[in-house]
C-alpha positions, 0 to 999 in steps of 0.5 A: 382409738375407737376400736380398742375403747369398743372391744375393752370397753374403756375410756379413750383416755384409759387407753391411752394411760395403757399405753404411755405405761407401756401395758398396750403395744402400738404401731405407727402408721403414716402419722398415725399410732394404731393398736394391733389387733394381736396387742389387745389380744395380748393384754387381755390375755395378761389380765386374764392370767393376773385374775386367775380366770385364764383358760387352761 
């Protein structure tokens, strides 16, 4: 989880609250849960949109 905890800056445990809220995709992988580059995409694209601050 690392990854996603750098590029939102945000607590692993926020991330993971993001993701049993279903507010952040992931994808297993072997045994693993991993968070798709697109999907991080996507939830700042909706924060942006909620704030008002989205490009046009």
């Amino acid at each position: 989880m690392s990854p996603p905890v750098a590029l939102l800056s945000v607590s692993r445990s926020r991330i993971y609250e993001l993701i049993r809220s279903n507010q952040l995709r992931t994808v297993r992988v072997g045994g693993s849960r991993r968070v798709p580059a697109r999907a991080l995409d996507e939830y700042v694209a909706r924060l942006l949109r909620g704030s008002g601050r989205g490009t046009a």
